[in-house]
N, C-alpha and C positions, 0 to 999 in steps of 0.2 A: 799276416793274413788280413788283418784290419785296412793296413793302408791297402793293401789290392780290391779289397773291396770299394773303398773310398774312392780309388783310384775308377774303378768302374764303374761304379755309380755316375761320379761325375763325368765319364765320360758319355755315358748313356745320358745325361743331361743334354751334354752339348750337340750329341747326335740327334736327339729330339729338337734342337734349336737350331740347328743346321735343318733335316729333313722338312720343318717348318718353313724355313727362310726359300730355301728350295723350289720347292709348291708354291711361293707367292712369286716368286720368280717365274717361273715357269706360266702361272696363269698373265702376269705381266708381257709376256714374248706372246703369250696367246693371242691375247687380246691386241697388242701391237702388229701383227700378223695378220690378223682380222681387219683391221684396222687400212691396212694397207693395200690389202685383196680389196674390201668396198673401195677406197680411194682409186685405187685401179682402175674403174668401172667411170671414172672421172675426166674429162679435158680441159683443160684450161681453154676459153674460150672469150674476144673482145668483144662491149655489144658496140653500137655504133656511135653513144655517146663517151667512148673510151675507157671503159668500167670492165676489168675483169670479174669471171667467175667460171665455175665448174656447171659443165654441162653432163651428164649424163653419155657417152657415146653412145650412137645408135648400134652398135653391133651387142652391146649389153643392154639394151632397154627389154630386151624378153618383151613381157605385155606390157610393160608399166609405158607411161606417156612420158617423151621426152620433157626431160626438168633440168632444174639448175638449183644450183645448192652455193651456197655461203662460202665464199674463200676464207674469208675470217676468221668465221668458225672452225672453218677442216683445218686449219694450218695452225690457228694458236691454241685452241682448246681440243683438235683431234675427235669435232663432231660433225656430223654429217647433219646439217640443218639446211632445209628446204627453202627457198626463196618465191615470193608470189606476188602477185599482180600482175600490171598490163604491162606499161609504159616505162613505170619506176615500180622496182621487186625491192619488197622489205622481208626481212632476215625473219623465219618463224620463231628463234631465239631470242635475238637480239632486234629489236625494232631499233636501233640506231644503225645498224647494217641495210645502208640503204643504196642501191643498184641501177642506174638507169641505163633503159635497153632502147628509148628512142625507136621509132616504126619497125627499124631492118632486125632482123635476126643477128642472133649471133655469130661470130666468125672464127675460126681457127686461127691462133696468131701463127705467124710463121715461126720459125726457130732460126736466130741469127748464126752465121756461123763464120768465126774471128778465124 
């Protein structure tokens, strides 16, 4: 009778550290998920002195004013940081993320297709 207790105990341990492991998993898929919905909401776009970044698509701008955001940022640390200025856009995170967009607007690159 001892060992079946022991025996459940420990197992009612390992199911508290499972059900824990679990829940951090899950909010990890959350968060990745999320993560990818904003990203969504994103284009990869060239300015004209040949500097990628993410713009904003206009069919998801709702009110906010068409912006552009850090590729840098979205793709190695998976944050969504804003980019500002005129001519040359510096990184609201990272001031070494530095962008230049030259007079013209940004452009849609095309997709090559092999």
């Amino acid at each position: 009778m001892k060992k079946l207790d022991a025996d459940l105990s420990a197992a009612a341990v390992v199911n508290a550290r499972l059900s824990a492991e679990l829940t951090i998993l899950n909010d990890e898929v959350s968060k990745a998920e999320e993560f990818e919905k904003e990203k969504a909401r994103y284009e990869l776009v060239e300015t004209s002195e040949g500097d990628f970044v993410f713009r904003i698509k206009s069919s998801m701008a709702d009110e906010q004013p068409i912006h552009y955001i850090c590729p840098v940022c979205l793709n190695q640390d998976k944050t969504i940081s804003f980019i500002g200025g005129r001519h040359r856009k510096i990184c609201q995170t990272n001031r070494k993320h530095v962008f230049n967009f030259g007079k013209s607007a940004p452009v849609l690159t095309p997709k090559v297709r092999h």
